[in-house]
SEGU-139468 format. One record per residue (C-alpha): residue number from 1; z, y, x; residue in one letter. Coordinates in Angstrom, 2 decimals, always signed. Layout:
MARRO resi z y x resn
MARRO NUM Z Y X a $
...
END
This chain:
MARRO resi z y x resn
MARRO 1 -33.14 -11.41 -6.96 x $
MARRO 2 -35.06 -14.16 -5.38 x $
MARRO 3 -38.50 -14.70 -4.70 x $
MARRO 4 -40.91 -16.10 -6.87 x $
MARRO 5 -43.61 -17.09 -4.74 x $
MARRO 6 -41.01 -19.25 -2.71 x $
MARRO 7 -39.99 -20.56 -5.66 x $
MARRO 8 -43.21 -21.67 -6.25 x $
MARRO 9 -44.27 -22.54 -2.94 x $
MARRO 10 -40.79 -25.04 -2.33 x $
MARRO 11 -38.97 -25.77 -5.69 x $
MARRO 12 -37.19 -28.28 -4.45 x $
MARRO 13 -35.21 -26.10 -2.19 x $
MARRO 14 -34.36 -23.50 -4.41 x $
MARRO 15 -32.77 -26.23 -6.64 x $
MARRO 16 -30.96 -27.59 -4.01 x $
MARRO 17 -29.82 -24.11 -2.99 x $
MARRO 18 -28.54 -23.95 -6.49 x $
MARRO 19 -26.75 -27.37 -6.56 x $
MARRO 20 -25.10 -26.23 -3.37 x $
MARRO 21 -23.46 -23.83 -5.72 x $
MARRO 22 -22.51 -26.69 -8.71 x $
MARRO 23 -25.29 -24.70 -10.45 x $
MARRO 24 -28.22 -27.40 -12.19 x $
MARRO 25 -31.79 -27.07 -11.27 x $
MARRO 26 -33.76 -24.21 -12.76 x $
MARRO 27 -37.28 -24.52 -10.55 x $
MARRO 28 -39.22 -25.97 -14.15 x $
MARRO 29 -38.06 -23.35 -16.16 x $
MARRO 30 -38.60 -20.81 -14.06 x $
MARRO 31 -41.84 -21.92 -12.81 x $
MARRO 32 -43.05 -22.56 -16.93 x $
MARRO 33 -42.41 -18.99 -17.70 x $
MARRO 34 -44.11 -18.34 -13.98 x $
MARRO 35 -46.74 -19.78 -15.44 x $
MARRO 36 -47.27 -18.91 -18.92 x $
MARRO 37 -46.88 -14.67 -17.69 x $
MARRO 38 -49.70 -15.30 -15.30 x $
MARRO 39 -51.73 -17.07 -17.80 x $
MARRO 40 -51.69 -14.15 -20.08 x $
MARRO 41 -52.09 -11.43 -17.51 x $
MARRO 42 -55.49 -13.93 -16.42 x $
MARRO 43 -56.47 -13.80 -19.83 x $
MARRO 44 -55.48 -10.03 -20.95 x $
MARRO 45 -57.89 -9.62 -17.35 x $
MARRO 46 -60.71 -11.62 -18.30 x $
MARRO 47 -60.49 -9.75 -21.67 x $
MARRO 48 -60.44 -6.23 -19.81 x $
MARRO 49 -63.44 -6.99 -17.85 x $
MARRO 50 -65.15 -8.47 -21.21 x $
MARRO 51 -64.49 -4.86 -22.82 x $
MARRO 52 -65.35 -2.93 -19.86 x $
MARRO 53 -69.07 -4.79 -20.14 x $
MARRO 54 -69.41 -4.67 -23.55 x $
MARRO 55 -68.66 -0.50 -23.27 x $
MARRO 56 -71.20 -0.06 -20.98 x $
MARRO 57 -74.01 -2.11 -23.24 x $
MARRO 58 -73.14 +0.16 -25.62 x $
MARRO 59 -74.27 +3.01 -24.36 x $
MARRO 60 -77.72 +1.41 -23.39 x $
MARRO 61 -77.79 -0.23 -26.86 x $
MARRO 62 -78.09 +4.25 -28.12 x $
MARRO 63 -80.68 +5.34 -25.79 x $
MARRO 64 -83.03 +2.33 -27.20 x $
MARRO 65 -82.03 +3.55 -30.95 x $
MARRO 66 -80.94 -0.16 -31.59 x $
MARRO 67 -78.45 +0.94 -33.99 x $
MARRO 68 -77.40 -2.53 -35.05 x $
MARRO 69 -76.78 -3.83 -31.69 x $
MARRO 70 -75.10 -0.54 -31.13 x $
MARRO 71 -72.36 -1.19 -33.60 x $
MARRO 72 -72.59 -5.04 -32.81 x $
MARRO 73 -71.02 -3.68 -29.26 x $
MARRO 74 -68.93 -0.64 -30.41 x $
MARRO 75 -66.90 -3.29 -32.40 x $
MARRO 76 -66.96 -5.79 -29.88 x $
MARRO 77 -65.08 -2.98 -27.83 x $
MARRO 78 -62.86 -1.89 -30.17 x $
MARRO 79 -61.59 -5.47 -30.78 x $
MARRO 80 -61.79 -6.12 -26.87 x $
MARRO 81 -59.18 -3.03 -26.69 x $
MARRO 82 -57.00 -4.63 -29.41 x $
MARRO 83 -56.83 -8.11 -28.06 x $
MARRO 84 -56.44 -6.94 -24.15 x $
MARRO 85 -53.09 -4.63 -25.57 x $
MARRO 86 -52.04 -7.63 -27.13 x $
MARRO 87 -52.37 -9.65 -24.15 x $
MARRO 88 -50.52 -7.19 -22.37 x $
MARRO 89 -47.68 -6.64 -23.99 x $
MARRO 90 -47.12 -10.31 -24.51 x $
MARRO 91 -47.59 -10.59 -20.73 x $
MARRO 92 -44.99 -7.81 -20.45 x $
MARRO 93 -42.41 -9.73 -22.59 x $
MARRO 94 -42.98 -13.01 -20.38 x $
MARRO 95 -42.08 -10.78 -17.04 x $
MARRO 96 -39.07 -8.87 -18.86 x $
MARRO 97 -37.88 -12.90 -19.65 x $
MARRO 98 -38.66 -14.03 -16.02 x $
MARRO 99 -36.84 -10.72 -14.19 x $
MARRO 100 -34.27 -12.01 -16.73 x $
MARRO 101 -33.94 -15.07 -15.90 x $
MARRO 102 -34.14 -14.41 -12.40 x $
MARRO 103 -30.98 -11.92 -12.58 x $
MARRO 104 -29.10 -14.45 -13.62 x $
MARRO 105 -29.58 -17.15 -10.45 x $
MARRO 106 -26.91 -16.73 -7.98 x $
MARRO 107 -28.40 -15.78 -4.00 x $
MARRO 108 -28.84 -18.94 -1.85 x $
MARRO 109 -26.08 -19.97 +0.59 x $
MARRO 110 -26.79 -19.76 +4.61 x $
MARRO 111 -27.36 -23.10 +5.79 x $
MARRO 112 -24.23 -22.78 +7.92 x $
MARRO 113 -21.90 -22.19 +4.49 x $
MARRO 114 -19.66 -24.96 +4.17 x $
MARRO 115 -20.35 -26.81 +0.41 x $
MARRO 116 -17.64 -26.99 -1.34 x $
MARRO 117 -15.71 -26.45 -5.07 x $
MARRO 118 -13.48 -23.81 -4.65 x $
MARRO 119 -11.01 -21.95 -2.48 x $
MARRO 120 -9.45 -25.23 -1.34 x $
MARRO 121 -12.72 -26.29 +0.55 x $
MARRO 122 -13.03 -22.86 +2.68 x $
MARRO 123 -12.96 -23.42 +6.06 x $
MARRO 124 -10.46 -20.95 +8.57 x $
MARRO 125 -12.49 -19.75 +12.16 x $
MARRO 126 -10.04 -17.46 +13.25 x $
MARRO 127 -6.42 -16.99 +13.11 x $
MARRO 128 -4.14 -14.04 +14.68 x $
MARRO 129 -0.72 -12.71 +15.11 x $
MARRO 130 +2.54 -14.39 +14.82 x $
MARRO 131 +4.38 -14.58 +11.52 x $
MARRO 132 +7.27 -12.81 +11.46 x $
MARRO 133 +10.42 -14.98 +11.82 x $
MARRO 134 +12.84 -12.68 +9.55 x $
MARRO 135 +16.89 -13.63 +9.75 x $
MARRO 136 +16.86 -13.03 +5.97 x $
MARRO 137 +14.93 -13.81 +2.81 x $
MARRO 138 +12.34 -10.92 +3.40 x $
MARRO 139 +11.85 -9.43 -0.37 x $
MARRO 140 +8.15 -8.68 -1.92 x $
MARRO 141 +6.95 -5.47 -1.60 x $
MARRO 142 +8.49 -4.18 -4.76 x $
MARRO 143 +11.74 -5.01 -4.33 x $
MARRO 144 +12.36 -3.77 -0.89 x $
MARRO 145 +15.04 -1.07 -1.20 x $
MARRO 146 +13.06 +1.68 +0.48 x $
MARRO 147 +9.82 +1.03 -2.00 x $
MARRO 148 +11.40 +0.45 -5.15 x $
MARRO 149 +11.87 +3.85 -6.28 x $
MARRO 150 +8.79 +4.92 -5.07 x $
MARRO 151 +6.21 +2.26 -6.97 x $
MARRO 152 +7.12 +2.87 -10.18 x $
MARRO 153 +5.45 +0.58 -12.52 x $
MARRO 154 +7.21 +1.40 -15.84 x $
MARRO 155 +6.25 +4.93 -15.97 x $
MARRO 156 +2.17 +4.03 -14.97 x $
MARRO 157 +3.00 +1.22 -18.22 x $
MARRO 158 +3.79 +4.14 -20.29 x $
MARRO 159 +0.63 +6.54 -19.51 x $
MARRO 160 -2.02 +3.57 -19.09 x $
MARRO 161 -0.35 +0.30 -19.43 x $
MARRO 162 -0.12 -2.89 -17.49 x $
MARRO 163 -1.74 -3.30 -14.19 x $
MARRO 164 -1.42 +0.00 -12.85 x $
MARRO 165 +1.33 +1.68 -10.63 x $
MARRO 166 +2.54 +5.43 -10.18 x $
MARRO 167 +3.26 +5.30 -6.00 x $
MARRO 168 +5.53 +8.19 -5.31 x $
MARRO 169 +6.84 +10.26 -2.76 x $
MARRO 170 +6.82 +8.16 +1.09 x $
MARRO 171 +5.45 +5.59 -0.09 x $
MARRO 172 +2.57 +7.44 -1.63 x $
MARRO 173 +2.24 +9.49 +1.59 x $
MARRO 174 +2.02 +5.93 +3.62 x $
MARRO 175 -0.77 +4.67 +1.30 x $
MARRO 176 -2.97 +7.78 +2.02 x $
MARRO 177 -2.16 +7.36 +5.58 x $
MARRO 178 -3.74 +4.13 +5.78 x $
MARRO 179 -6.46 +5.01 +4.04 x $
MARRO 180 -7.10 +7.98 +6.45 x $
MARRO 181 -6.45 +5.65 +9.35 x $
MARRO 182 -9.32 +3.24 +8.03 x $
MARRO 183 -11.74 +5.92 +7.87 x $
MARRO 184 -10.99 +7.66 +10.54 x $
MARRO 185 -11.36 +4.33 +13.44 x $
MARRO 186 -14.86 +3.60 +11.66 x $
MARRO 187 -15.84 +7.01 +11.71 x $
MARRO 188 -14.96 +7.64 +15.20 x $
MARRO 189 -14.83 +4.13 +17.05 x $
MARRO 190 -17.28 +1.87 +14.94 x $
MARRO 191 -19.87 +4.46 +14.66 x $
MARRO 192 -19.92 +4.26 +10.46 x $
MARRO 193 -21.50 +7.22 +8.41 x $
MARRO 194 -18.27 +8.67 +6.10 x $
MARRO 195 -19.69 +9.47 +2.75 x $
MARRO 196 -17.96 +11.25 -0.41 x $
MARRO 197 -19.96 +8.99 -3.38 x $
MARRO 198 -19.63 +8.85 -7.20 x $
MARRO 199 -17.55 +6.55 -8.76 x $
MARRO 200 -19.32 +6.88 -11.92 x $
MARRO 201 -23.18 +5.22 -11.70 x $
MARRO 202 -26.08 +4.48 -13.51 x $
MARRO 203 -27.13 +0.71 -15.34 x $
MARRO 204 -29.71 +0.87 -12.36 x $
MARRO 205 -26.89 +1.09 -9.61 x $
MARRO 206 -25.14 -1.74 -11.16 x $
MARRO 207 -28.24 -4.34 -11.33 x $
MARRO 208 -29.51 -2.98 -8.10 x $
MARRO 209 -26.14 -4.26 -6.41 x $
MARRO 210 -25.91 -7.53 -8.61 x $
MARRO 211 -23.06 -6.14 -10.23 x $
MARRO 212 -25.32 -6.85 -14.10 x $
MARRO 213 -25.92 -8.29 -15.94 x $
MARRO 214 -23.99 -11.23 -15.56 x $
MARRO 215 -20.58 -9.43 -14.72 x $
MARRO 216 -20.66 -6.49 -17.35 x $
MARRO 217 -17.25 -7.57 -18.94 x $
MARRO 218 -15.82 -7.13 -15.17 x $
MARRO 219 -16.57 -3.34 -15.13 x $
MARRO 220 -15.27 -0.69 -17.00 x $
MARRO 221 -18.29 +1.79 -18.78 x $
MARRO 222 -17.75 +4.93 -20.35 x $
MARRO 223 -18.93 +5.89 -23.76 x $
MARRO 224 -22.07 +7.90 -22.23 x $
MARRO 225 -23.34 +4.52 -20.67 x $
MARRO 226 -22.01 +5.52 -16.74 x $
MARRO 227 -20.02 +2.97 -15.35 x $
MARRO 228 -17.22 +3.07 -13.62 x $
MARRO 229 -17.68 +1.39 -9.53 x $
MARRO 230 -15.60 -1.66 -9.07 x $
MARRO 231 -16.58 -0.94 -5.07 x $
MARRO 232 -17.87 +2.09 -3.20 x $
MARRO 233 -20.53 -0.85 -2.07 x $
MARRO 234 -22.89 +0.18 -5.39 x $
MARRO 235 -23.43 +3.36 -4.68 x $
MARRO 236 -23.52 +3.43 -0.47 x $
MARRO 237 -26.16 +0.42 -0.99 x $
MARRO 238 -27.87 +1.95 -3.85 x $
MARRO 239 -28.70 +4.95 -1.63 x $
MARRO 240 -31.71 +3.20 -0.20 x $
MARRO 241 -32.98 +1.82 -3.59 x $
MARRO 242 -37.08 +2.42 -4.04 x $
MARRO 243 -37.05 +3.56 -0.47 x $
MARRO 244 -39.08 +2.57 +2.29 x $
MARRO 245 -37.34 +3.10 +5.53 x $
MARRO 246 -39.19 +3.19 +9.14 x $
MARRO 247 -38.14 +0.48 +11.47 x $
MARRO 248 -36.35 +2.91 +13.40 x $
MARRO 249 -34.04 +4.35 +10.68 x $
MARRO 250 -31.72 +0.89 +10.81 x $
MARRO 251 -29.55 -0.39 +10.74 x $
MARRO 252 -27.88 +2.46 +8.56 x $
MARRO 253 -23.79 +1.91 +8.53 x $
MARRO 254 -21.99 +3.81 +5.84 x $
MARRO 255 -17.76 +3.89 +5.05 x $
MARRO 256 -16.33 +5.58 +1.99 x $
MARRO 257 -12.80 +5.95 +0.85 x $
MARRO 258 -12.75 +5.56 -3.32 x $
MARRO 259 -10.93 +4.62 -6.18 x $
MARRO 260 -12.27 +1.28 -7.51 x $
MARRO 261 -11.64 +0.12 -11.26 x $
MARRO 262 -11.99 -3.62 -12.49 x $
MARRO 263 -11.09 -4.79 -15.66 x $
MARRO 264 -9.67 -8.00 -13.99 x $
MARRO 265 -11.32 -9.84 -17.22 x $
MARRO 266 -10.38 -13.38 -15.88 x $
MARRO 267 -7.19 -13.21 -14.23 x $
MARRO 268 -4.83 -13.12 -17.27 x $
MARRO 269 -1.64 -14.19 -16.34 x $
MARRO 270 -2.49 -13.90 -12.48 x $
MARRO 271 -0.39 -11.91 -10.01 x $
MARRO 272 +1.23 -9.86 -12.83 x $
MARRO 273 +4.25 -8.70 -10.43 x $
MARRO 274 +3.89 -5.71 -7.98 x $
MARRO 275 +0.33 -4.26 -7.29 x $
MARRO 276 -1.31 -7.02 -5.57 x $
MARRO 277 -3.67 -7.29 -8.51 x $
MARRO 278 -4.89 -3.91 -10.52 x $
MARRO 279 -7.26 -2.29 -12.57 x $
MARRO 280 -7.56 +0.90 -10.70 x $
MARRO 281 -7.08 +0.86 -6.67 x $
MARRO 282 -8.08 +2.10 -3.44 x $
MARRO 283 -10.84 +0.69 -0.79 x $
MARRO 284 -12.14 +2.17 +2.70 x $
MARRO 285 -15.26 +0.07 +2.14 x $
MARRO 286 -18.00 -0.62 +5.05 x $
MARRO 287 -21.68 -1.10 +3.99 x $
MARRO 288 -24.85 -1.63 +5.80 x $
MARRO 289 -28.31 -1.81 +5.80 x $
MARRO 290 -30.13 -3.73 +8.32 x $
MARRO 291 -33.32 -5.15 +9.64 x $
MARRO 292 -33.98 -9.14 +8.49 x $
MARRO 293 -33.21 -10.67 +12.26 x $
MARRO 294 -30.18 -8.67 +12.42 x $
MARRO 295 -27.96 -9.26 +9.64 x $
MARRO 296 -26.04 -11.94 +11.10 x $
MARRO 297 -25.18 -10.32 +13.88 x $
MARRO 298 -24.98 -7.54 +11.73 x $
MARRO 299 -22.24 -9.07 +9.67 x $
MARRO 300 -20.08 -10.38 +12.42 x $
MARRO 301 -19.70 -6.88 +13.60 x $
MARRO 302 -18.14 -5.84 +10.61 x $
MARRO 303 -16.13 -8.78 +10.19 x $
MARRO 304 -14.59 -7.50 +13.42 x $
MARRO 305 -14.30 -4.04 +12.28 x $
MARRO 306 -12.35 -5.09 +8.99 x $
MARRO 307 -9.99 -7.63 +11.42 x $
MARRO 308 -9.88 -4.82 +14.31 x $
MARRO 309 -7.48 -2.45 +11.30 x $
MARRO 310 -5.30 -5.06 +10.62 x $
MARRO 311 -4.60 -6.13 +14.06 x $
MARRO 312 -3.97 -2.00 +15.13 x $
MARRO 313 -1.56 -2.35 +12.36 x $
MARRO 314 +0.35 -5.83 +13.49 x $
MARRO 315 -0.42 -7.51 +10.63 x $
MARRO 316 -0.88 -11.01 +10.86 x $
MARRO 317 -3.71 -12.88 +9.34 x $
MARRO 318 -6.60 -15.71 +8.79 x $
MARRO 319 -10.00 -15.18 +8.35 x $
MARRO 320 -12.26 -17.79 +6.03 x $
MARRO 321 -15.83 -18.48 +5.64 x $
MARRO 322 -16.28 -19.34 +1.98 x $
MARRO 323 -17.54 -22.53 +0.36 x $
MARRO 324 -20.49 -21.98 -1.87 x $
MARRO 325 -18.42 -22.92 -5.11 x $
MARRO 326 -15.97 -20.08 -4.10 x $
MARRO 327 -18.83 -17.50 -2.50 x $
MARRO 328 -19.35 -14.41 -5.05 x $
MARRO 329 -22.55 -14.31 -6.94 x $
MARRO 330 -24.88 -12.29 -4.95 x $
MARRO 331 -23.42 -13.21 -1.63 x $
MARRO 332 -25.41 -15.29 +1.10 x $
MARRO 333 -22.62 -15.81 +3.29 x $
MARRO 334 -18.66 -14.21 +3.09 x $
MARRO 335 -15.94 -14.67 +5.06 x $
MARRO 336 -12.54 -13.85 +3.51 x $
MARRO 337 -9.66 -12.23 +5.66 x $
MARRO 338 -6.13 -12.80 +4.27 x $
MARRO 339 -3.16 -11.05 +5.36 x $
MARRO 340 +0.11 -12.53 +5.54 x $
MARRO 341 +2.61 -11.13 +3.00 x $
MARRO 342 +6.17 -12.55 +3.84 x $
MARRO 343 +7.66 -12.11 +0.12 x $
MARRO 344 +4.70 -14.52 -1.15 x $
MARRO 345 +5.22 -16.87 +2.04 x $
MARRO 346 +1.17 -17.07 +2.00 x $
MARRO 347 -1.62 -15.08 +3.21 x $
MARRO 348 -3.72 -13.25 +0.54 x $
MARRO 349 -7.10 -11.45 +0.53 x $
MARRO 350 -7.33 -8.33 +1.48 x $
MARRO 351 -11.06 -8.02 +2.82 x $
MARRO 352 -14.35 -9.92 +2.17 x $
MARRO 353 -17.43 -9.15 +4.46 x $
MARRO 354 -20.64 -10.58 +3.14 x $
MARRO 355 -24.21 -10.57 +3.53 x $
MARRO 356 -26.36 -10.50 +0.89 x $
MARRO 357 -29.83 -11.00 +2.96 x $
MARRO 358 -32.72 -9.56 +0.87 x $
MARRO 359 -31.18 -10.72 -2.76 x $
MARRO 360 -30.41 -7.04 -3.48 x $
MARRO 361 -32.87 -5.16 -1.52 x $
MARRO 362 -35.63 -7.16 -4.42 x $
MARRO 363 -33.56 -6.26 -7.00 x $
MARRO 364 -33.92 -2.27 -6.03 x $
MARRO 365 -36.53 -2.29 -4.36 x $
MARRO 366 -35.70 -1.74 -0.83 x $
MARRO 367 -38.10 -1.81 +2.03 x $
MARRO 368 -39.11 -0.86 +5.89 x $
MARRO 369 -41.79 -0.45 +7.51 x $
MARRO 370 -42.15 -2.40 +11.21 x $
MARRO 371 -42.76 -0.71 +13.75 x $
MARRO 372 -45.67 -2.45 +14.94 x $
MARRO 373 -47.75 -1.91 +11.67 x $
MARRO 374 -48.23 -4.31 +8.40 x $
MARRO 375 -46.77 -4.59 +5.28 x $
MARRO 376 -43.44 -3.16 +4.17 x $
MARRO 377 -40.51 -5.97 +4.28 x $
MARRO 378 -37.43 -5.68 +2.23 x $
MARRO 379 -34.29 -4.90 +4.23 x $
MARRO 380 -31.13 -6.64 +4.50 x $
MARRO 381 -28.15 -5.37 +3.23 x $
MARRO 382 -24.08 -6.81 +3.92 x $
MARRO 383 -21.00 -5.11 +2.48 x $
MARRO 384 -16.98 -5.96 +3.52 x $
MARRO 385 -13.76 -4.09 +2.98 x $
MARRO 386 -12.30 -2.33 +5.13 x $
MARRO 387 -10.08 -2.83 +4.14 x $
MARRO 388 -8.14 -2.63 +0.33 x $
MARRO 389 -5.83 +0.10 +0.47 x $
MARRO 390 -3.15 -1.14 -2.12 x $
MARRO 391 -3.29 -5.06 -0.32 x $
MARRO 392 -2.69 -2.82 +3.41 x $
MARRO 393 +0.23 -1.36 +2.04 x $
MARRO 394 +2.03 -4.38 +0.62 x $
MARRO 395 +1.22 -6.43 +4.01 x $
MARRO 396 +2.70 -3.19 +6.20 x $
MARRO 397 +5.60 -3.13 +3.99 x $
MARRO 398 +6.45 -6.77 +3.57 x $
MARRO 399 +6.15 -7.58 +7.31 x $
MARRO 400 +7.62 -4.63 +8.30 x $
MARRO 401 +10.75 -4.73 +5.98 x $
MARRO 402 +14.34 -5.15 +7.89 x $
MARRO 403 +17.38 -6.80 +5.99 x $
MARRO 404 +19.04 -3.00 +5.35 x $
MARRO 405 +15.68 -2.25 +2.97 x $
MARRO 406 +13.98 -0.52 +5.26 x $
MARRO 407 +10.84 -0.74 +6.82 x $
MARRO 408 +9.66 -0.23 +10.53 x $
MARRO 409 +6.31 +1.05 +10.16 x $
MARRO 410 +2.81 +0.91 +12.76 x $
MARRO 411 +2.53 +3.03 +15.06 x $
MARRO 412 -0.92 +3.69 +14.47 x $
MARRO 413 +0.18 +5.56 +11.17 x $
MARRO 414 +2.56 +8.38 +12.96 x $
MARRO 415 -0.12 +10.60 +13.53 x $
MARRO 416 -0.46 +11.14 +9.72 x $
MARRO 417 +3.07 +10.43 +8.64 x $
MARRO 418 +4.04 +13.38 +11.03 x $
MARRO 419 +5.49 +11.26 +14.01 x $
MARRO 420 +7.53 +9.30 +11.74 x $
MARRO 421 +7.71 +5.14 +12.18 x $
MARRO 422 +10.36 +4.56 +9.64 x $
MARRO 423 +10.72 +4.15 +5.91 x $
MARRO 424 +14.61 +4.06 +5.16 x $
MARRO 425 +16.15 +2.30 +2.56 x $
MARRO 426 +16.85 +5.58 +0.84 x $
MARRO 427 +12.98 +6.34 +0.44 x $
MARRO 428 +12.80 +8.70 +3.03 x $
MARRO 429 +10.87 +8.83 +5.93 x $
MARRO 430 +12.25 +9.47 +9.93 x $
END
């Protein structure tokens, strides 16, 4: 949510924050509504303090026995009352319209986020590993001898239909291994808070965390109104929502392992093979809540957290700052990491770190109070996978796969695959 009274104070900037995004200028529309809601509240005010007057007279107007005056004044009140309700509630409407309005404006880009259109214009900083250089046409994850059995697509079609995938047997056992790996190096090395959350929240978790209302047909809701979280970052952020927070309680750093669900409502047709693209997957997701000066810094630590797990596991990749015409909604700055997946020949997404500055923190209501005394400020809060499950297993498998179908797996994982590196083309692990 931003800011009114710098919207007011420098309207040119916030519409030049917006065409930074392809987005056209909103400052006079949002500054007439401004406007008309605290024209009414002025008004429903000066009515108040008309009635509050008038009350008073009236009781002087009874000791004197002026009985005429008396009722002069008691309907003077009584009308005062009326009209200052009306006021009111018309001032109400005007607010509900402006927080409306309001929701809908994306978060302003850093000054140091490259302008652009789309994913084309994003600019690489960092690039590691070599790609592998395989002596055979390395297969996509799917069709790798040893996997094939094991991520069963046809049966998941029957129970629940496209998108989803029934992993079986080693291959399920390596996908909870990585997710147990995630967790447990930002647990015990990056110093992250593991929490069990819900992945069922409230309409307030969902606005609080810019998820609504402008991306309601990306979620899935049940019929009792919960919805279901399309990150763990919704409910690890919203813990801090109408809380005020000393100084010295942040930054608070927070991982959780859930299932995520997205209804994938614009990507028909896109990445349809395999299970690079589903409605219900897996994310070790990394959120944090930070003091104002320290959220940059804040969100290059993370960044390095999320790039730390795939270098542990050998997988090659790239890491992106986004262009503002390819930056999510609520997102101030986000860098991209892509893994490189050999059966694609390409690297693909498999983490975004972003911070959101204060955009969210208005929306729920997030403050601190500094140390030093004075008003409450709103925190800062960043969010970044790390990293997606499903995308971690189809990079280990695909640049791990050998021409006999099977796959040499990270060392890293034999402590939960029980010692074992290998996934043999029969399915089995050794």
């Amino acid at each position: 949510m931003h800011d009114i009274r710098a919207i007011r104070d420098n309207p040119d900037a916030f519409d030049a924050a917006l065409a930074r995004r392809g987005d056209a200028p909103m400052s006079s529309s949002v500054l007439e509504l401004d406007s008309a809601r605290r024209a009414k509240i002025a008004a429903a005010e000066a009515a108040q303090a008309e009635q509050n007057k008038a009350s008073k007279e009236v009781g002087a107007a009874k000791a004197k026995g002026d009985e005429a005056e008396f009722e002069r004044l008691r309907a003077l009140v009584s009308d005062k009352k009326a009209e200052v309700a009306a006021m009111q509630g018309e001032a109400k409407e005007l607010d509900a319209q402006l927080t409306d309005m309001l929701a809908h404006l994306p978060n302003s880009p850093a000054e140091d986020v490259p302008d652009g259109a789309d994913e084309a214009d994003n600019v690489e900083v960092n690039r590691w590993g070599a790609i592998p250089n395989f002596d055979f046409e390395p297969k996509e994850h799917y069709e790798i001898a040893g996997v094939a059995a094991l991520m069963d697509f046809e049966t998941a079609g029957k129970t629940s239909g496209a998108r989803f995938v029934m992993l079986k047997g080693a291959v399920a056992r390596i996908h909870r291994a990585l997710a147990q790996f995630m967790i447990d190096t930002h647990v015990d090395e990056n110093g992250l808070t593991e929490v069990n959350s819900p992945v069922l929240v409230r309409d307030e978790a969902m606005y609080g965390t810019d998820k609504l209302p402008k991306f309601g047909e990306d979620s899935y809701q049940t019929t009792n109104g919960w919805w279901l979280v399309p990150t763990s970052e919704v409910p690890l952020t919203y813990t801090v929502a109408g809380d005020t927070l000393n100084e010295s309680d942040l930054p608070r750093r927070m991982t959780a392992h859930t299932l995520c669900f997205r209804s994938e409502a614009g990507s028909a047709g896109r990445d349809t093979a395999g299970m690079l693209r589903q409605h219900q997957f897996e994310k070790v997701e990394m959120v944090s809540v930070t003091l104002p000066q320290d959220s940059d810094a804040e969100q290059k630590r993370m960044l390095h957290c999320a790039e730390d797990i795939l270098e542990r596991l050998s997988i090659p990749y790239r890491t992106v700052i986004l262009c503002t015409g390819d930056m999510g909604f609520g997102a101030r700055r986000t860098y991209d990491i892509e893994a490189w997946v050999p059966g694609q020949n390409t690297y693909r997404e498999i983490s975004s770190v972003s911070t959101t500055g204060d955009f969210q923190a208005r929306r729920m209501n997030a403050r601190f109070k500094p140390a030093e005394g004075g008003k409450p400020q709103f925190v800062h809060t960043l969010n970044g996978s790390g990293l997606a499950v499903g995308r971690c297993l189809i990079a280990v498998l695909e640049n791990g796969q050998n021409a006999d179908g099977s796959v040499t797996l990270p060392n890293v994982l034999a402590p939960y695959l029980g010692g074992k590196t290998t996934l043999g083309a029969d399915g089995v692990l050794a």
